[in-house]
C-alpha positions in Angstrom: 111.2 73.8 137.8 112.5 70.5 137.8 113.7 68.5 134.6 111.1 65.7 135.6 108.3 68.2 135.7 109.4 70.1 133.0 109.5 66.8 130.6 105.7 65.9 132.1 104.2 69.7 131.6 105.7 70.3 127.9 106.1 66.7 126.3 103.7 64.3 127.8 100.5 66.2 127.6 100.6 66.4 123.9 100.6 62.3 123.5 98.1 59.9 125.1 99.2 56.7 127.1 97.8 55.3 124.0 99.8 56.9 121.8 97.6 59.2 120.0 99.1 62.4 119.2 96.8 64.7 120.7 97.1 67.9 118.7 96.0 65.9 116.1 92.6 64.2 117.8 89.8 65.9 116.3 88.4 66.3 120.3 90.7 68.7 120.6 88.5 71.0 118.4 84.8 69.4 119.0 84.8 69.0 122.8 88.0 71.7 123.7 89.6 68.9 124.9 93.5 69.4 126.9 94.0 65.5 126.2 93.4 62.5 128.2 96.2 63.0 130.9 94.8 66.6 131.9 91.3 65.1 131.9 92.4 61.9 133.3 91.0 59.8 130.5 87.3 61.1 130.7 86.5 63.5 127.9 83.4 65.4 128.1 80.2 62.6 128.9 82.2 59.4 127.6 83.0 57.0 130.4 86.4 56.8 131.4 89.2 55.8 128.3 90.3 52.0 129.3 93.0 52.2 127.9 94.1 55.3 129.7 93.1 53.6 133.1 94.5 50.7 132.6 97.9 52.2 131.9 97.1 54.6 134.9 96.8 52.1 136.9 99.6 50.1 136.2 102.0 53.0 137.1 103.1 53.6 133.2 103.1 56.7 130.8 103.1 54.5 128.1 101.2 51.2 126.7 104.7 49.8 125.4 106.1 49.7 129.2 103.6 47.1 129.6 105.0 43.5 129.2 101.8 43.1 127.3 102.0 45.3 124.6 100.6 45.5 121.9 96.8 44.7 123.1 93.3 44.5 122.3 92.9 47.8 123.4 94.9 49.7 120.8 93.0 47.6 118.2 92.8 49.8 115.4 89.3 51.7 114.1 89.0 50.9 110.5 85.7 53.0 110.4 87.2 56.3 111.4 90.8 55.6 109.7 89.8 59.3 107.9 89.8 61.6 110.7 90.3 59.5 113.8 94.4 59.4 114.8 93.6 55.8 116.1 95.4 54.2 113.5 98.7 55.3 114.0 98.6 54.7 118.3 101.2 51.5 117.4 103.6 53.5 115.5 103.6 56.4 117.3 104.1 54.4 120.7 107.0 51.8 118.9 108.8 55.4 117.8 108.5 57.1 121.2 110.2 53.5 122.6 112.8 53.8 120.0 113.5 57.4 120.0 112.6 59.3 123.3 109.6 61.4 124.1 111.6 64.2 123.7 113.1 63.6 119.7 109.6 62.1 119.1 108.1 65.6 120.1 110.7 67.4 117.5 109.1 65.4 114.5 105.7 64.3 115.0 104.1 67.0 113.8 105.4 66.2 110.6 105.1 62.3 111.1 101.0 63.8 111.4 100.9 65.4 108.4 102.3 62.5 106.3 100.3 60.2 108.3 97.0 62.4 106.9 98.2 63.9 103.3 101.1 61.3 102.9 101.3 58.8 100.0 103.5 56.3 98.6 105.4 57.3 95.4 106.7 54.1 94.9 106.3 50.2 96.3 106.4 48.3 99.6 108.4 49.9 102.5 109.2 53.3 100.6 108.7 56.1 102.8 105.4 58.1 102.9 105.4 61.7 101.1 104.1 64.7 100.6 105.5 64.8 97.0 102.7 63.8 93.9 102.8 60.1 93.0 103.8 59.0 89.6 101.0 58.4 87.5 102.7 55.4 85.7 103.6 53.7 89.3 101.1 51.1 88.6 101.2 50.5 84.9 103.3 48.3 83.1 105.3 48.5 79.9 104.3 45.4 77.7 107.5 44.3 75.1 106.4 45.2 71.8 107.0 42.7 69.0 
């Protein structure tokens, strides 16, 4: 087994052109799905993914090989931000840029989780966490006189 098939049989099935984490794509479950690639962007009776084609047919794995990345087509879906992994498709495809495939594989799982359960314990660009938030975070001491 070649190195090249070996990267596109383990790694690349589990994460969609779009950048969805497919393990984590509630399809997965309802419709038994293997992910886009396998299915070549045409889960059960929904017409063909355009995003998928689109980066089919420009000869990429990825939507951030294209020059124009980011697009309208990984716009993200405020309605379905609950269960829907649509939201993180930019982050997850800016990390697998930065990173590799292959060291984007060894934590995404957990990159998932926080992305689901995660919260902020403190403000601005602090890292997302499992851990409880501080019930004070918010609230403000006022100087006593």
């Amino acid at each position: 087994m070649s190195g090249r098939y070996c990267y596109m049989s383990v790694y690349l099935k589990d994460h969609a052109p779009c950048g969805i984490y497919c393990k984590r794509c509630p399809g997965v479950k309802v419709y038994n799905c293997k992910g886009c690639r396998e299915h070549k962007g045409q889960i059960k009776d929904f017409p063909v993914c355009k995003t998928y084609k689109c980066v089919s047919e420009r000869g990429f794995n990825f939507c951030f090989e294209c020059d124009e990345f980011p697009c309208e087509r990984l716009q993200p879906i405020v309605n379905f931000e609950i269960f829907m992994p649509h939201n993180s498709k930019i982050y997850n495809l800016l990390m697998i840029k930065k990173l590799g495939l292959v060291k984007w594989n060894e934590i995404c799982e957990e990159k998932s989780d926080l992305y689901y359960k995660g919260r902020k314990i403190r403000y601005g660009g602090d890292k997302l966490t499992l851990e409880e938030k501080d019930p004070n975070l918010y609230t403000h001491k006022r100087d006593e006189k």
